[in-house]
C-alpha positions as CSV (number, residue, x, y, z in Angstrom):
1,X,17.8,2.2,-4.9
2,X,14.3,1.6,-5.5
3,X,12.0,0.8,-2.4
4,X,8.8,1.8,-0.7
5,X,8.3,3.7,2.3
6,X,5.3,3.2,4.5
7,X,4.2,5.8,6.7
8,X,1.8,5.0,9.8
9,X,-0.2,7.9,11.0
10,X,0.4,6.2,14.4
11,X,1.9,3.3,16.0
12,X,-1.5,1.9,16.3
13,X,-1.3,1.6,12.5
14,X,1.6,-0.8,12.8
15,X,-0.7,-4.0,12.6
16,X,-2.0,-3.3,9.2
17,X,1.5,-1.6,8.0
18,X,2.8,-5.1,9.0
19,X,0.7,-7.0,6.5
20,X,1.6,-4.5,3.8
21,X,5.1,-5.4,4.8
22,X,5.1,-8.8,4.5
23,X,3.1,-8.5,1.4
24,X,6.3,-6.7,-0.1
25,X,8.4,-9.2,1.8
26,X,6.9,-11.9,-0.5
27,X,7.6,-10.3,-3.7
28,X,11.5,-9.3,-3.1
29,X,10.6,-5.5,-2.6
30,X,12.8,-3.5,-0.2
31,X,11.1,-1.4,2.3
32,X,10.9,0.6,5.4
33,X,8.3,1.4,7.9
34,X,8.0,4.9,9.7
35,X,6.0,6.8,11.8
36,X,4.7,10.4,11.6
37,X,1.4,12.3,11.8
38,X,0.4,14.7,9.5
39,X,-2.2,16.4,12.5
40,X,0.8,15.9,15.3
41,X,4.2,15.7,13.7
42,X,3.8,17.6,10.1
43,X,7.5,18.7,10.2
44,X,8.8,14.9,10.7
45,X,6.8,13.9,8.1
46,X,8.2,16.8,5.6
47,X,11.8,14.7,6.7
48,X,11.0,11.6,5.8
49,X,9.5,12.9,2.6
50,X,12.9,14.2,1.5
51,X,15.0,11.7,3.0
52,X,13.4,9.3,0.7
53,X,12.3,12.0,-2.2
54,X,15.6,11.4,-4.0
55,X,15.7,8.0,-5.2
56,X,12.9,5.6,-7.0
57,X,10.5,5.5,-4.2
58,X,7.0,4.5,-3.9
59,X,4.8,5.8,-0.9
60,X,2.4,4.0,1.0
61,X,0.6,5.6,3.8
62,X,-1.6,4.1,6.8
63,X,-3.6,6.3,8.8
64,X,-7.1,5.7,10.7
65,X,-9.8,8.4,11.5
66,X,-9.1,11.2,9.9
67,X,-6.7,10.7,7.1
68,X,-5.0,13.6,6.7
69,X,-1.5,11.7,6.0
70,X,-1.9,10.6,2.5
71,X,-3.0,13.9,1.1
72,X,-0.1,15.5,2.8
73,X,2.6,13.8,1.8
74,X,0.8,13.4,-2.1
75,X,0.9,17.4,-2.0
76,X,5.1,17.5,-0.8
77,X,6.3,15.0,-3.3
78,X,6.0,13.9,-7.1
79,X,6.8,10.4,-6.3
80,X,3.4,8.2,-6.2
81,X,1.4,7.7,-3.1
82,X,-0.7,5.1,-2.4
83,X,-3.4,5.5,0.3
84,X,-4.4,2.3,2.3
85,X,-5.9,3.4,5.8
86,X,-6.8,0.4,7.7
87,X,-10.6,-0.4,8.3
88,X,-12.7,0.4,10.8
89,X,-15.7,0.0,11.4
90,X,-16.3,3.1,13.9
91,X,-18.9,5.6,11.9
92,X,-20.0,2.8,9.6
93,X,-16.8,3.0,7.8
94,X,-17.1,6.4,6.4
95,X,-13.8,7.4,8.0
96,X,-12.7,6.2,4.4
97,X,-14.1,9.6,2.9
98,X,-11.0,11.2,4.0
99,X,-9.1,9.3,1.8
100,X,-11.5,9.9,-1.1
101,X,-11.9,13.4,-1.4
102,X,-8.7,15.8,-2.4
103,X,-8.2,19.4,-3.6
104,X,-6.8,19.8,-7.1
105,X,-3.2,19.1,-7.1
106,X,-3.4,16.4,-5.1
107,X,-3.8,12.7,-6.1
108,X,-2.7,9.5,-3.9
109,X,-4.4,6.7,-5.4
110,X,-6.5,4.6,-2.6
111,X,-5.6,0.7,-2.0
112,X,-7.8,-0.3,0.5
113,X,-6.4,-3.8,1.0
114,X,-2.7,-4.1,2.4
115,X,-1.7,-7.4,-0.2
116,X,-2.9,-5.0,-3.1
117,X,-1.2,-1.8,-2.4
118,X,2.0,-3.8,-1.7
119,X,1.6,-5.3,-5.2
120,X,0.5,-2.1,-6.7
121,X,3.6,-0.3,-5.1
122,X,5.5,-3.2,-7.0
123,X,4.3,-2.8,-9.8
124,X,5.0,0.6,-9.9
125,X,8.5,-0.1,-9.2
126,X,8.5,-2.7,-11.7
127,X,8.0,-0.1,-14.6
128,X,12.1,0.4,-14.1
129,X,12.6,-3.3,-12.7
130,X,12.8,-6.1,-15.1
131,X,13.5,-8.9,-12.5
132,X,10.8,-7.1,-10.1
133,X,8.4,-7.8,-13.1
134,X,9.1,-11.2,-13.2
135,X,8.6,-11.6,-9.8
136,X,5.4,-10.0,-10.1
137,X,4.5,-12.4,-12.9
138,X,5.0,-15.5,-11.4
139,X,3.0,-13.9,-8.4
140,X,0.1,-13.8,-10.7
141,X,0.6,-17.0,-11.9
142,X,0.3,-18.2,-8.8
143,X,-2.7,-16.5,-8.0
144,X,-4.3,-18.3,-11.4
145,X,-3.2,-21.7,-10.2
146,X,-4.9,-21.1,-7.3
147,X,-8.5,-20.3,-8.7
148,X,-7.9,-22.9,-11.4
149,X,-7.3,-25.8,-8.3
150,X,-9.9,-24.7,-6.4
151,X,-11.9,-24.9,-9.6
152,X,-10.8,-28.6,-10.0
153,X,-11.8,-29.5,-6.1
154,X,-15.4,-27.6,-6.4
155,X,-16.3,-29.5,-9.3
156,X,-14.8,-32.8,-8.0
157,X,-16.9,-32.5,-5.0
158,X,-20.2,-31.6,-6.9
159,X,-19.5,-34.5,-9.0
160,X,-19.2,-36.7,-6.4
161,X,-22.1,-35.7,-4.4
């Protein structure tokens, strides 16, 4: 069964994971939420890796400061791993360099925003998915309807003022 696992470095990380959750909620994608640290809890990350490494999976990982998370679980599976460490604004943001720069070998992508990386994740999916693709789709559509009403009002209101 196809899904997505998201990994917190921390509970603290559940906030952001949350949004990423609902995110997937919204476009019919099953998921789960863990918790392991690559710095405090390598070995229960290495389980949840291959409790999950077996089917069609899609990672997503969520870890502040220093994110050592995504690059570990990249380097202990084949299956893609999106990176999408929640914001701070602690050393001017440039805790993101962690997520930025990997050895060779090692690849997750980076998402920074939780709606996108639950929509890349589906789309991912969606490469074996035919009705997730639709899903995705009308998603999009959506999204165009929006710009194209807001469109409509902005120009309403100019030509009314």
């Amino acid at each position: 069964m196809a899904r997505v696992v998201i990994i917190m470095g921390s509970k603290s990380d559940l906030e952001h994971c949350q949004k990423i959750s609902r995110a997937l909620d919204r476009l019919g994608v099953e998921h789960v939420l863990r918790v392991a640290s690559a710095h405090k809890s390598p070995l229960k990350v290495l389980e949840i890796i291959k409790e999950y490494d077996r089917s069609d999976v899609v990672f997503i990982t969520a870890a502040g400061r220093s994110n050592a998370l995504s690059g570990f679980v990249d380097a202990q599976t084949s299956k893609p791993v999106l990176a999408c460490p929640p914001y701070s604004d602690k050393f001017g943001g440039a805790d993101i360099f962690s997520n930025l720069r990997m050895p060779s070998g090692v690849a997750p992508l980076v998402v920074l925003e939780p709606e996108q990386a639950a929509l890349a994740a589906a789309k991912i999916l969606a490469l074996s998915d035919r009705e997730l693709d639709q899903r995705i789709k009308s998603y999009q559509a959506q999204k165009r309807e929006e710009i194209d009403r807001d469109d409509r009002e902005v120009k309403r209101r100019q030509e009314s003022a």
